[in-house]
mmCIF file as gemmi writes it, N, C-alpha and C atoms, coordinates in Angstrom:
data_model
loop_
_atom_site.group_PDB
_atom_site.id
_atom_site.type_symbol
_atom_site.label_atom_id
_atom_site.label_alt_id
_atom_site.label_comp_id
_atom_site.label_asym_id
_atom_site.label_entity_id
_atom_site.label_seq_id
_atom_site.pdbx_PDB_ins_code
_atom_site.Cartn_x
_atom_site.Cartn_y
_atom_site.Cartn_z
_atom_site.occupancy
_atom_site.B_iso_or_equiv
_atom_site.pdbx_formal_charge
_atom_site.auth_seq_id
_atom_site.auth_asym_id
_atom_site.pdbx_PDB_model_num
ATOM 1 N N . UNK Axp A 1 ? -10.993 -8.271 -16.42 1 0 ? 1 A 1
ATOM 2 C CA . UNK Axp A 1 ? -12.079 -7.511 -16.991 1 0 ? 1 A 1
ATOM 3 C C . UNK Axp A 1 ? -13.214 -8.47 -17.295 1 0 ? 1 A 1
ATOM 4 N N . UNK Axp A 2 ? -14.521 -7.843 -16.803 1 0 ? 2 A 1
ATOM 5 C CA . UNK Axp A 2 ? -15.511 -8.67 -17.163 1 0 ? 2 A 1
ATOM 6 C C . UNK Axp A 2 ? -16.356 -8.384 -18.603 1 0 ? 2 A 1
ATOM 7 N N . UNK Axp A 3 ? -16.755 -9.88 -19.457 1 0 ? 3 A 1
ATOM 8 C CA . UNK Axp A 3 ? -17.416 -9.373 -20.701 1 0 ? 3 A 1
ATOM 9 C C . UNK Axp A 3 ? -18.828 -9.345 -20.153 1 0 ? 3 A 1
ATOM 10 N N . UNK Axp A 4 ? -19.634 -9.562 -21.445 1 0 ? 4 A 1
ATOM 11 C CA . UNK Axp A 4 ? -21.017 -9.633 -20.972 1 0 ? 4 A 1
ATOM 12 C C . UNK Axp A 4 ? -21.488 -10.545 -20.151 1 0 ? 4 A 1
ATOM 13 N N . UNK Axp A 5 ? -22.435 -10.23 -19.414 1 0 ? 5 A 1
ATOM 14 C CA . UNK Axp A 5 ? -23.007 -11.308 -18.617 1 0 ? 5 A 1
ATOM 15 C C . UNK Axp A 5 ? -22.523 -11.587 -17.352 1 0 ? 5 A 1
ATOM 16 N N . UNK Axp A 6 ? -21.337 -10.59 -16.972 1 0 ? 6 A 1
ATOM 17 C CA . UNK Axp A 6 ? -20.439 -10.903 -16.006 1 0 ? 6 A 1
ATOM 18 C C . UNK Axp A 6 ? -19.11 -12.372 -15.571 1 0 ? 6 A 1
ATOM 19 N N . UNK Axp A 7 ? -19.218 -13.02 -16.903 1 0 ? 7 A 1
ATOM 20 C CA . UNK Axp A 7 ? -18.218 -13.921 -17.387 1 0 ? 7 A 1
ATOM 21 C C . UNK Axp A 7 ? -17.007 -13.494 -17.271 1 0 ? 7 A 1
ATOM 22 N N . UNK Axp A 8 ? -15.994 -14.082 -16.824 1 0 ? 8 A 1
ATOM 23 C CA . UNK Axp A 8 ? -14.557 -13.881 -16.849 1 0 ? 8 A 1
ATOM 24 C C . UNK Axp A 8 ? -14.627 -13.978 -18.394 1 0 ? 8 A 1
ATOM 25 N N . UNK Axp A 9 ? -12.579 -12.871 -18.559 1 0 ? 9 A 1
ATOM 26 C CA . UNK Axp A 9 ? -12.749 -12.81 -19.804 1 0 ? 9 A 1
ATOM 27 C C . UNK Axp A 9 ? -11.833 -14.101 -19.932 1 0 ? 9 A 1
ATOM 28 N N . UNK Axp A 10 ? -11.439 -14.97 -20.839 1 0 ? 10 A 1
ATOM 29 C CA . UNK Axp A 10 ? -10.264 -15.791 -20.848 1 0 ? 10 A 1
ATOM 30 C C . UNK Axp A 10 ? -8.975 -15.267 -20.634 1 0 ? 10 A 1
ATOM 31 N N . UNK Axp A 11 ? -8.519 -15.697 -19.358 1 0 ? 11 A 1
ATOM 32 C CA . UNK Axp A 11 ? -7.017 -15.427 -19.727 1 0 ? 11 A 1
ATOM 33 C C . UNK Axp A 11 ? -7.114 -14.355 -17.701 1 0 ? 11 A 1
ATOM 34 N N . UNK Axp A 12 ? -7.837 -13.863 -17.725 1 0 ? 12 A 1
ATOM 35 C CA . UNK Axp A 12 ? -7.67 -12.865 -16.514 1 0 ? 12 A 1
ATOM 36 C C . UNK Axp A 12 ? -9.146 -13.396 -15.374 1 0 ? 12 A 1
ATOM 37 N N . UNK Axp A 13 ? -8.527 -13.165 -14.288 1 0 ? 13 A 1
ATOM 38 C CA . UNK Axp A 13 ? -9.229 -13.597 -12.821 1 0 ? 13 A 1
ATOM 39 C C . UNK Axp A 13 ? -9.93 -12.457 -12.033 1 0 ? 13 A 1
ATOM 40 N N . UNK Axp A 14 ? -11.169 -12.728 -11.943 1 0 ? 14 A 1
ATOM 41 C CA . UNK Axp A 14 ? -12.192 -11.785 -11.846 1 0 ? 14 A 1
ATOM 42 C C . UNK Axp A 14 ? -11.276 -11.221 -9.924 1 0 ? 14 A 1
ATOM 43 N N . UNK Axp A 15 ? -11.694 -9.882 -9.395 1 0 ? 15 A 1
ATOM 44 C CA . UNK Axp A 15 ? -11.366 -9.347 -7.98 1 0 ? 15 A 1
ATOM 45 C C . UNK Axp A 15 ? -11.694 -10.047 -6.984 1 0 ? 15 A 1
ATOM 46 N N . UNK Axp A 16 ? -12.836 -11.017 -7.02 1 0 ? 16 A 1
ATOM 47 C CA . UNK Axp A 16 ? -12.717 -11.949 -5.735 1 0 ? 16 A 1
ATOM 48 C C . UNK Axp A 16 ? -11.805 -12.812 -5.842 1 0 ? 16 A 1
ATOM 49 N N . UNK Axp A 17 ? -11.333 -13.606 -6.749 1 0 ? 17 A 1
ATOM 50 C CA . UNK Axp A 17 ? -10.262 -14.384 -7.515 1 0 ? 17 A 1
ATOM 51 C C . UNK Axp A 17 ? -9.028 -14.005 -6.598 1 0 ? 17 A 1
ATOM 52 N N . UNK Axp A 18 ? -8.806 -12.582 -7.349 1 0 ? 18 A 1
ATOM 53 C CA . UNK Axp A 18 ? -7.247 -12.088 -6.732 1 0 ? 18 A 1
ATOM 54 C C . UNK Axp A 18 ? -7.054 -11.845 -5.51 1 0 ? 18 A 1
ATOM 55 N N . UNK Axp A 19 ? -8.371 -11.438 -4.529 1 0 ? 19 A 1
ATOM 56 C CA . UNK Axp A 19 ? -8.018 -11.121 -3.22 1 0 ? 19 A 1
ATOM 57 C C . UNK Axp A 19 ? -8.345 -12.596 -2.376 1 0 ? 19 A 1
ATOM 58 N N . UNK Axp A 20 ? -8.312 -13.804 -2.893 1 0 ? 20 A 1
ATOM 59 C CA . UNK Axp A 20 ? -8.241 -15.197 -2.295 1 0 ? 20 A 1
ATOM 60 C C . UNK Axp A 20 ? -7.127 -15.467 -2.033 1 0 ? 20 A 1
ATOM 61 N N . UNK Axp A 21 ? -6.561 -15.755 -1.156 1 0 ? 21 A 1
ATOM 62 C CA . UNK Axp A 21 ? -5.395 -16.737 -1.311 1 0 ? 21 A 1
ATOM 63 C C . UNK Axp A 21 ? -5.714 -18.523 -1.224 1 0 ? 21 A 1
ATOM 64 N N . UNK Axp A 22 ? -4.364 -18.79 -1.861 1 0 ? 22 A 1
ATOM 65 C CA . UNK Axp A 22 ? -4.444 -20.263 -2.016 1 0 ? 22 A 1
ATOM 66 C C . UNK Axp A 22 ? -4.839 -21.181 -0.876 1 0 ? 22 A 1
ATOM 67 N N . UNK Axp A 23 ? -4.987 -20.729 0.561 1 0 ? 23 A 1
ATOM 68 C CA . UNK Axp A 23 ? -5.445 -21.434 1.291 1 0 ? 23 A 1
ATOM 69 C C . UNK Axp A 23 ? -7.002 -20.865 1.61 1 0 ? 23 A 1
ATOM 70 N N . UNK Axp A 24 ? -7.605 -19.822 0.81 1 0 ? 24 A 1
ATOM 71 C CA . UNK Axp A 24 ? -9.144 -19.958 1.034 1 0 ? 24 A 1
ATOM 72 C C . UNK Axp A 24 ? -9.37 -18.672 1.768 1 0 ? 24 A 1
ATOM 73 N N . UNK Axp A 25 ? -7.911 -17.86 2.464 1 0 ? 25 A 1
ATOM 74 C CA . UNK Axp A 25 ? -8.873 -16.499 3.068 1 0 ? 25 A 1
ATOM 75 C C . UNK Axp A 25 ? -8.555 -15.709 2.238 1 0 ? 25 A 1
ATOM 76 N N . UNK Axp A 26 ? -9.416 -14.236 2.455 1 0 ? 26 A 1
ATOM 77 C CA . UNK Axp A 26 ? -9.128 -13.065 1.555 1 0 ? 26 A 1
ATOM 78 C C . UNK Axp A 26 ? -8.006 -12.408 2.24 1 0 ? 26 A 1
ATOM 79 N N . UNK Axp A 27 ? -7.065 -12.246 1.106 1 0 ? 27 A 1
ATOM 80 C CA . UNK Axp A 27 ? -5.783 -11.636 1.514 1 0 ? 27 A 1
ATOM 81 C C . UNK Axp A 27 ? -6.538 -10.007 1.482 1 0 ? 27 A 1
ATOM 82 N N . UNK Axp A 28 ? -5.732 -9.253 2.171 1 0 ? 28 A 1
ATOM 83 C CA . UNK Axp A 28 ? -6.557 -7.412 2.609 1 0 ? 28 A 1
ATOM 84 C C . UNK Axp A 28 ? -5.25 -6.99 2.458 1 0 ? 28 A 1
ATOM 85 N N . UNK Axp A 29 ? -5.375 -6.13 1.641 1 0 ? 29 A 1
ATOM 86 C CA . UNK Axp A 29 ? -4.762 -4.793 1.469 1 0 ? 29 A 1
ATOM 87 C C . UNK Axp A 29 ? -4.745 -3.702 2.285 1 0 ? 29 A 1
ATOM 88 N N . UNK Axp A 30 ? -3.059 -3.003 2.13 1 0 ? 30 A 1
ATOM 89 C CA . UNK Axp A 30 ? -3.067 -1.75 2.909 1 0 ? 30 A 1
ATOM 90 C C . UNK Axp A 30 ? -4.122 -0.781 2.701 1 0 ? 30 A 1
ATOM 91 N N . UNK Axp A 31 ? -5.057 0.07 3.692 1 0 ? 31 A 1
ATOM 92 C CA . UNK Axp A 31 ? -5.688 1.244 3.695 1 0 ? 31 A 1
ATOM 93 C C . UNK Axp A 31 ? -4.949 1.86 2.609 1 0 ? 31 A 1
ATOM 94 N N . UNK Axp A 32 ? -6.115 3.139 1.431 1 0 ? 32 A 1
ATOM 95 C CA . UNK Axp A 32 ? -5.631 3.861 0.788 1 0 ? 32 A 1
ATOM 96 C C . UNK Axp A 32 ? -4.547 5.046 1.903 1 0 ? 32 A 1
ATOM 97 N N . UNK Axp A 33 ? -4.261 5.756 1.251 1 0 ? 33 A 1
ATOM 98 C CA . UNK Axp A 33 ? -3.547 7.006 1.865 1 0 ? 33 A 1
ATOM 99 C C . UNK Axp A 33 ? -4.199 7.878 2.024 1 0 ? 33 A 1
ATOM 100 N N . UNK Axp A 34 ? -4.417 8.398 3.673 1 0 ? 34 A 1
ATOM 101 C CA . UNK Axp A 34 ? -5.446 9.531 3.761 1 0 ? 34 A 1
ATOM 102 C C . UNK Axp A 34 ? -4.417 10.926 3.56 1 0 ? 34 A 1
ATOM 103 N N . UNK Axp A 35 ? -4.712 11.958 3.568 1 0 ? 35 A 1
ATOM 104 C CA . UNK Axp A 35 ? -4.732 12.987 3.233 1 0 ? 35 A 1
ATOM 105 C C . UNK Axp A 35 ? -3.413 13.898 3.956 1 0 ? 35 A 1
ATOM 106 N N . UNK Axp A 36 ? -3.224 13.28 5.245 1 0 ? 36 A 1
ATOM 107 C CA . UNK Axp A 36 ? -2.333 13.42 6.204 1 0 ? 36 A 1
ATOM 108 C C . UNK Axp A 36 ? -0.895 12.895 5.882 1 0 ? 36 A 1
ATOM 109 N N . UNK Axp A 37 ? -1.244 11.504 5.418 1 0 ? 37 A 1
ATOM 110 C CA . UNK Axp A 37 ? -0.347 10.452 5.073 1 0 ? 37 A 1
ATOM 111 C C . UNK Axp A 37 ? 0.488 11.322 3.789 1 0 ? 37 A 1
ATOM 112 N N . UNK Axp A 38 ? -0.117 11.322 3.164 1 0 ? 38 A 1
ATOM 113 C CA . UNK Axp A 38 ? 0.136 12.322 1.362 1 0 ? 38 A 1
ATOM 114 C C . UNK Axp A 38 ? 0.648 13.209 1.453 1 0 ? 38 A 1
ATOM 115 N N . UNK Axp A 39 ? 0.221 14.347 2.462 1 0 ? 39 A 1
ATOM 116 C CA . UNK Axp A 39 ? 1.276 15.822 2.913 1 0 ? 39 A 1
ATOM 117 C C . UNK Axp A 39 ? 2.844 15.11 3.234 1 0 ? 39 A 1
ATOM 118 N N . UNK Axp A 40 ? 2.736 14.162 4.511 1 0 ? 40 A 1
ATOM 119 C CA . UNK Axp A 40 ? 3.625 13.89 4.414 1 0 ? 40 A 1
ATOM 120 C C . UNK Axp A 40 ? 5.193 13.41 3.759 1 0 ? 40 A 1
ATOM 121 N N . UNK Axp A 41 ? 4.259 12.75 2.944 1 0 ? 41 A 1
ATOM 122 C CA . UNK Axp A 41 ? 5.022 12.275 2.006 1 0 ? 41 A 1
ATOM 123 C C . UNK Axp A 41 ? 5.435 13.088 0.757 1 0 ? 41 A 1
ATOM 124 N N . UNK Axp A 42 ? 4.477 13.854 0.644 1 0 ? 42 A 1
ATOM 125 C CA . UNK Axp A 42 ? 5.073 14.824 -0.506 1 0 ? 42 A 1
ATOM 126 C C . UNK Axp A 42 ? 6.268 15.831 -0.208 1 0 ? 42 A 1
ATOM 127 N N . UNK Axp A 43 ? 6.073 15.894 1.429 1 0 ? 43 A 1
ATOM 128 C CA . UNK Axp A 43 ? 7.677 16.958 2.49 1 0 ? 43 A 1
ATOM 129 C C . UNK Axp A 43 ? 8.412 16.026 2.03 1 0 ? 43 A 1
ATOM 130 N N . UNK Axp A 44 ? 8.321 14.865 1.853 1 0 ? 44 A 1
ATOM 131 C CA . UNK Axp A 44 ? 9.406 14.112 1.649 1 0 ? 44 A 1
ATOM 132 C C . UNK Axp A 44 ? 10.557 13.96 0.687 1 0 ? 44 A 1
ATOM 133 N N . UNK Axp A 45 ? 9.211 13.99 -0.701 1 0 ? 45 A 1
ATOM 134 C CA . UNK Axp A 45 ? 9.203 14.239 -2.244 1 0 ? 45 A 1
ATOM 135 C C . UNK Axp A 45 ? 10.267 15.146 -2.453 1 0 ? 45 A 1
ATOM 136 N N . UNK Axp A 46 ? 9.35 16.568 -1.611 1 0 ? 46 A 1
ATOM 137 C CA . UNK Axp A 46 ? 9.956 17.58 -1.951 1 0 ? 46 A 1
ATOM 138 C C . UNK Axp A 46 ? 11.296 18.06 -1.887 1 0 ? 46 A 1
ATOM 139 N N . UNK Axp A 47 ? 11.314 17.494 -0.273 1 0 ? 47 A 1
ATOM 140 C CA . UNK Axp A 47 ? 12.966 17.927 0.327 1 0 ? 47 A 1
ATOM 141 C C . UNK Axp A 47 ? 14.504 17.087 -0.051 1 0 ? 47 A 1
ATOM 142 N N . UNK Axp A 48 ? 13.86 15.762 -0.325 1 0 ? 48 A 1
ATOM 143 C CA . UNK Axp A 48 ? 14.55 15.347 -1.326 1 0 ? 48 A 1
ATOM 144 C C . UNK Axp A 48 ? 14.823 14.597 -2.88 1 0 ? 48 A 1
ATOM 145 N N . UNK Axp A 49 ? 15.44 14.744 -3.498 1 0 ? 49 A 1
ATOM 146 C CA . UNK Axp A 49 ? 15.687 14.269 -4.844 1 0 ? 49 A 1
ATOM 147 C C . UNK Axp A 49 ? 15.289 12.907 -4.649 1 0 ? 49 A 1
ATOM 148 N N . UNK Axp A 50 ? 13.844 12.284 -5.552 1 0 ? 50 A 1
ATOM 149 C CA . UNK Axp A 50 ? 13.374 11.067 -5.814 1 0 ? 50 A 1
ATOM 150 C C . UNK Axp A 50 ? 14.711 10.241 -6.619 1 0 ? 50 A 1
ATOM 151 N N . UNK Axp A 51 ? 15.281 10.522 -6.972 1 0 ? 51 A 1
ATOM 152 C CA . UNK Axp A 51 ? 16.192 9.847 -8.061 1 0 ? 51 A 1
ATOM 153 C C . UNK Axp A 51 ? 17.785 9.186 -7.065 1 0 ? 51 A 1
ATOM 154 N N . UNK Axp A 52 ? 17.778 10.097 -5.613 1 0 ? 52 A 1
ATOM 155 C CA . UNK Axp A 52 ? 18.654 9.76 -5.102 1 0 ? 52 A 1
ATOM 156 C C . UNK Axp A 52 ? 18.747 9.428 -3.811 1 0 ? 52 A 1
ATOM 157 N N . UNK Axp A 53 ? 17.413 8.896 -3.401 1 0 ? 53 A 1
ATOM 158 C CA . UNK Axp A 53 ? 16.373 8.409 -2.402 1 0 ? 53 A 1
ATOM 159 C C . UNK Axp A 53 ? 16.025 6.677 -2.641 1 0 ? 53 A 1
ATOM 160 N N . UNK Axp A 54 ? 16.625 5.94 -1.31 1 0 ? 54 A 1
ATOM 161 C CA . UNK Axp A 54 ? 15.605 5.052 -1.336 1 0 ? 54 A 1
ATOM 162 C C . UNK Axp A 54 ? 15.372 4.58 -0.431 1 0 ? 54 A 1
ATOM 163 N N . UNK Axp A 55 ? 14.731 2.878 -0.112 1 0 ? 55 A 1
ATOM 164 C CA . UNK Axp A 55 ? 13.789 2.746 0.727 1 0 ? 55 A 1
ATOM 165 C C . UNK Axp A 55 ? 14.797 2.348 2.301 1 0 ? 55 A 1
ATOM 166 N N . UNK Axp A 56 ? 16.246 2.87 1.887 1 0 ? 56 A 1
ATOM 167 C CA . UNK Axp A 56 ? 17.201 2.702 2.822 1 0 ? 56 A 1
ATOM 168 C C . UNK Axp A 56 ? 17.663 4.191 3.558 1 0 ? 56 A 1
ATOM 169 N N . UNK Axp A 57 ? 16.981 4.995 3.192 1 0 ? 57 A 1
ATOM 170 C CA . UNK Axp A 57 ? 17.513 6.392 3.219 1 0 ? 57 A 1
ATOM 171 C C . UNK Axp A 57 ? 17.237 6.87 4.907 1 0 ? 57 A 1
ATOM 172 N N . UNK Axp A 58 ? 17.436 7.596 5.38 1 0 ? 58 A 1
ATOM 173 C CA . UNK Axp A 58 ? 17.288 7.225 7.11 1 0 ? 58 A 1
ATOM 174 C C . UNK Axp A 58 ? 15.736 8.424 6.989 1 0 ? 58 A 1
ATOM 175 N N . UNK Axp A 59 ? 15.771 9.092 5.999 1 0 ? 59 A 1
ATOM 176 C CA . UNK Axp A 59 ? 14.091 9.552 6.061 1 0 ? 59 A 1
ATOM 177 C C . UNK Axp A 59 ? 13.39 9.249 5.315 1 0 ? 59 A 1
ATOM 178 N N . UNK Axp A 60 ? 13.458 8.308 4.75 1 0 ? 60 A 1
ATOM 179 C CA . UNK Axp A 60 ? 12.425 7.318 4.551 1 0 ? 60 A 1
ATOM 180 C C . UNK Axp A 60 ? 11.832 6.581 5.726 1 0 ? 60 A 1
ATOM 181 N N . UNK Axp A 61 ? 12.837 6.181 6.522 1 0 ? 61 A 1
ATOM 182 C CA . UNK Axp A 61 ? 12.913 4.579 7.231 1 0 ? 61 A 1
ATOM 183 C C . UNK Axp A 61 ? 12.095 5.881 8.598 1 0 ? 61 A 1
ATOM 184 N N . UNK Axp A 62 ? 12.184 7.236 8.481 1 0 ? 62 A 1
ATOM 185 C CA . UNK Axp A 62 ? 11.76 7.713 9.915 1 0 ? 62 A 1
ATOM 186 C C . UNK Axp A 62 ? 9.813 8.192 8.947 1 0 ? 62 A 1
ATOM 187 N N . UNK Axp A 63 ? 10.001 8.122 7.805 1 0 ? 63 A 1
ATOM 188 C CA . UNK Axp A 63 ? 8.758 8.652 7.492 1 0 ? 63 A 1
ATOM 189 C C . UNK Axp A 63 ? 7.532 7.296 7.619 1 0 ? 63 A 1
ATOM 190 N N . UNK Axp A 64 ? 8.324 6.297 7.125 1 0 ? 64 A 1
ATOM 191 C CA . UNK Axp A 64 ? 7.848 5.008 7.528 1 0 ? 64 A 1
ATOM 192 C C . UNK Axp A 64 ? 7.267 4.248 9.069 1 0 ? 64 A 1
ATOM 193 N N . UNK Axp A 65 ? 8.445 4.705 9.433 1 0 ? 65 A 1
ATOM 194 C CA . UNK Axp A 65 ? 8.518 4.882 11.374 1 0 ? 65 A 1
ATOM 195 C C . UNK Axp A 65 ? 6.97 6.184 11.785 1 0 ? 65 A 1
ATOM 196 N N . UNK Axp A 66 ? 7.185 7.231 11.51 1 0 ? 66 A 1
ATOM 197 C CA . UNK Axp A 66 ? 5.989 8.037 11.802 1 0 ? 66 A 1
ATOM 198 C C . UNK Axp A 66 ? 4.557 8.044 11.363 1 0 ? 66 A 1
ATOM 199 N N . UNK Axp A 67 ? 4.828 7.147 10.099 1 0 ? 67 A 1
ATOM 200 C CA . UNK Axp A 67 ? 3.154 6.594 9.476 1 0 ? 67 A 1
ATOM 201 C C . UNK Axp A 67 ? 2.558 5.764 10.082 1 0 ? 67 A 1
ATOM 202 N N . UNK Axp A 68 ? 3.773 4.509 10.929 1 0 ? 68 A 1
ATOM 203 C CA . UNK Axp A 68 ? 3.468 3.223 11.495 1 0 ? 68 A 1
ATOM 204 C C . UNK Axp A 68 ? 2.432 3.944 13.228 1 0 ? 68 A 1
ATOM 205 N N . UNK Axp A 69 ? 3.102 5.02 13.495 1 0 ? 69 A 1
ATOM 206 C CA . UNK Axp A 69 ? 2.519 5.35 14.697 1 0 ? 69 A 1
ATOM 207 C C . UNK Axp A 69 ? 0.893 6.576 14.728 1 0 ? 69 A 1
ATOM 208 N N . UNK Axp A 70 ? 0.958 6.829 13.938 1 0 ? 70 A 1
ATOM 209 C CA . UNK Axp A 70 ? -0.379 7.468 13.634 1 0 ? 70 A 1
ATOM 210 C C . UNK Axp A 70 ? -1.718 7.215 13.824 1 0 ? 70 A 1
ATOM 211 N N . UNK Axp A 71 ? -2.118 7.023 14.207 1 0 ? 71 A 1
ATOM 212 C CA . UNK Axp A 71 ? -4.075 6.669 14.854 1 0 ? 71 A 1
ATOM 213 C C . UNK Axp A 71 ? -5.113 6.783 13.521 1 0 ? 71 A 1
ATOM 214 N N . UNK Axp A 72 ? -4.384 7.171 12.532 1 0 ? 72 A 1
ATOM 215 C CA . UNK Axp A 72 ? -5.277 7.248 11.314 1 0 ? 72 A 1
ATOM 216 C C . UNK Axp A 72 ? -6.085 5.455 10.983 1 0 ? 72 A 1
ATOM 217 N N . UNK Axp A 73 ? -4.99 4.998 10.927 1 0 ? 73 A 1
ATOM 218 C CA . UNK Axp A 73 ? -5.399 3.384 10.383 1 0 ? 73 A 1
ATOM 219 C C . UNK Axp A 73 ? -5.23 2.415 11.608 1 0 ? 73 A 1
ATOM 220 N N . UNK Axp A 74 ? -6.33 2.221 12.57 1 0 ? 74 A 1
ATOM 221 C CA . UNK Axp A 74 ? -6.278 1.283 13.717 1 0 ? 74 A 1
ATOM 222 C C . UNK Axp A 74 ? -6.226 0.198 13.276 1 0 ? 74 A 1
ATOM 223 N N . UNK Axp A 75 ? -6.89 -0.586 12.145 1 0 ? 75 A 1
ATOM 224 C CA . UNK Axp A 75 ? -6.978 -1.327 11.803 1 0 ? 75 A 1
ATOM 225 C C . UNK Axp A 75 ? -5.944 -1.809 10.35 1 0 ? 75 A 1
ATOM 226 N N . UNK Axp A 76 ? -5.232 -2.525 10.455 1 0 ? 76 A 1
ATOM 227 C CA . UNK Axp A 76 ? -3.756 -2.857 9.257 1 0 ? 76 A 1
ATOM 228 C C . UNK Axp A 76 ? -3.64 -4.431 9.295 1 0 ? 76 A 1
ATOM 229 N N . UNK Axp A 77 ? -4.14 -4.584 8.238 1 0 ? 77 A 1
ATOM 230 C CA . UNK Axp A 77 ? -4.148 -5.826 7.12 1 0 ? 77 A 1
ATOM 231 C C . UNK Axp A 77 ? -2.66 -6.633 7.66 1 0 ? 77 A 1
ATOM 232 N N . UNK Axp A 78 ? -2.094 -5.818 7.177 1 0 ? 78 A 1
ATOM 233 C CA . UNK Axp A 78 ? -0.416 -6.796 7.29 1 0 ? 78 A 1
ATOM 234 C C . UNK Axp A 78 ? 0.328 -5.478 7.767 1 0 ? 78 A 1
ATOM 235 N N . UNK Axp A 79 ? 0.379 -5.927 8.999 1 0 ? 79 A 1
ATOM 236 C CA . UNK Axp A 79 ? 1.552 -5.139 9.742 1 0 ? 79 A 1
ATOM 237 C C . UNK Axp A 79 ? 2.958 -4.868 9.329 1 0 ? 79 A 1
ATOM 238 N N . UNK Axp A 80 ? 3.318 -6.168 8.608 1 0 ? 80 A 1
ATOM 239 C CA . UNK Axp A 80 ? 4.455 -6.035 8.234 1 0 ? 80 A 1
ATOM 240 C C . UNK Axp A 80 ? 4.803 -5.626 7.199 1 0 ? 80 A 1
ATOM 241 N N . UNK Axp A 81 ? 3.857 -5.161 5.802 1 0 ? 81 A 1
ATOM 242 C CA . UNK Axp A 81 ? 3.817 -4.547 4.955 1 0 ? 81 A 1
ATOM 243 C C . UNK Axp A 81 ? 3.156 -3.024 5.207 1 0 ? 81 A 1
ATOM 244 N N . UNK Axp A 82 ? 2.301 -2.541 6.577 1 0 ? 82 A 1
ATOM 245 C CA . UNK Axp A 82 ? 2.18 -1.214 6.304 1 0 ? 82 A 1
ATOM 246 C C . UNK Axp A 82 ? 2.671 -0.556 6.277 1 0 ? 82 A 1
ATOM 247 N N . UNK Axp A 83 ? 2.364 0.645 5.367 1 0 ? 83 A 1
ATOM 248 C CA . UNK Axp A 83 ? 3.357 2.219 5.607 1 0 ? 83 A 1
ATOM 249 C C . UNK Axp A 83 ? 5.293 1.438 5.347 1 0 ? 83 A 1
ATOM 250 N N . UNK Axp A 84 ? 5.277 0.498 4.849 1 0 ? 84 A 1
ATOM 251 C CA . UNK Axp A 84 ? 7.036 0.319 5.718 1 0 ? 84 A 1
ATOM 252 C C . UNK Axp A 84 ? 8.084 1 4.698 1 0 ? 84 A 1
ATOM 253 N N . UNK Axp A 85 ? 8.981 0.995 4.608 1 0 ? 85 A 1
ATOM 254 C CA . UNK Axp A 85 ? 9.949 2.094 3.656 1 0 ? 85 A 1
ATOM 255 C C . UNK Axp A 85 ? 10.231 1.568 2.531 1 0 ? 85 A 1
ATOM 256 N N . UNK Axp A 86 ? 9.537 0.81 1.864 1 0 ? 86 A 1
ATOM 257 C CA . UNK Axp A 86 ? 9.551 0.128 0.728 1 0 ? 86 A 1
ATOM 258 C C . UNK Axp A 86 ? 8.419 0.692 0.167 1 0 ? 86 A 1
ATOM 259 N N . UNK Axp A 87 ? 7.333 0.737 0.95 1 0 ? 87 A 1
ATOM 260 C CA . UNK Axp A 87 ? 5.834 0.817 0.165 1 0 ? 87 A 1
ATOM 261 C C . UNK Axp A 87 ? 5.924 2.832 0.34 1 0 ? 87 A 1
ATOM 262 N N . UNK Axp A 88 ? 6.605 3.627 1.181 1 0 ? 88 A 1
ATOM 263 C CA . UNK Axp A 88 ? 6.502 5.048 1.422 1 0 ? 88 A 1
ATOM 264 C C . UNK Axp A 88 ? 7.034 5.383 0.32 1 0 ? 88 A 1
């Protein structure tokens, strides 16, 4: 959080800060979730119990699988973190 003047506050690292990495490039984040992505995932929500679901579940790992192939986001930061059944 910034105080006046646009000064870091003590103690916390202003958003260019955090999206640096230690060797100097800007680390990029996954695309938000478009709208498509969200339906999906809420069939997901819905059809099954969050509490007895996880990122091992074989529809997860296919909802993950069907986000990865979608034309929505041509462009993906870290491939190996998009959409994957950890982050769905």
């Amino acid at each position: 959080m910034l105080s006046d003047g646009g000064r870091r506050r003590e103690g916390r690292m202003s958003a260019v800060e955090a999206l640096k990495r230690t060797d100097g490039t800007r680390s990029m984040r996954n695309p938000t979730w478009q709208r498509d992505e969200l339906i999906l995932a809420l069939d997901l929500y819905v059809r099954h119990n969050p509490a007895h679901i996880s990122q091992n579940h074989p529809a997860v790992r296919a909802l993950s699988k069907l986000l990865n192939t979608l034309p929505i986001h041509p462009d993906r930061p870290d491939a190996a973190r998009f959409r994957n059944p950890n982050g769905v």
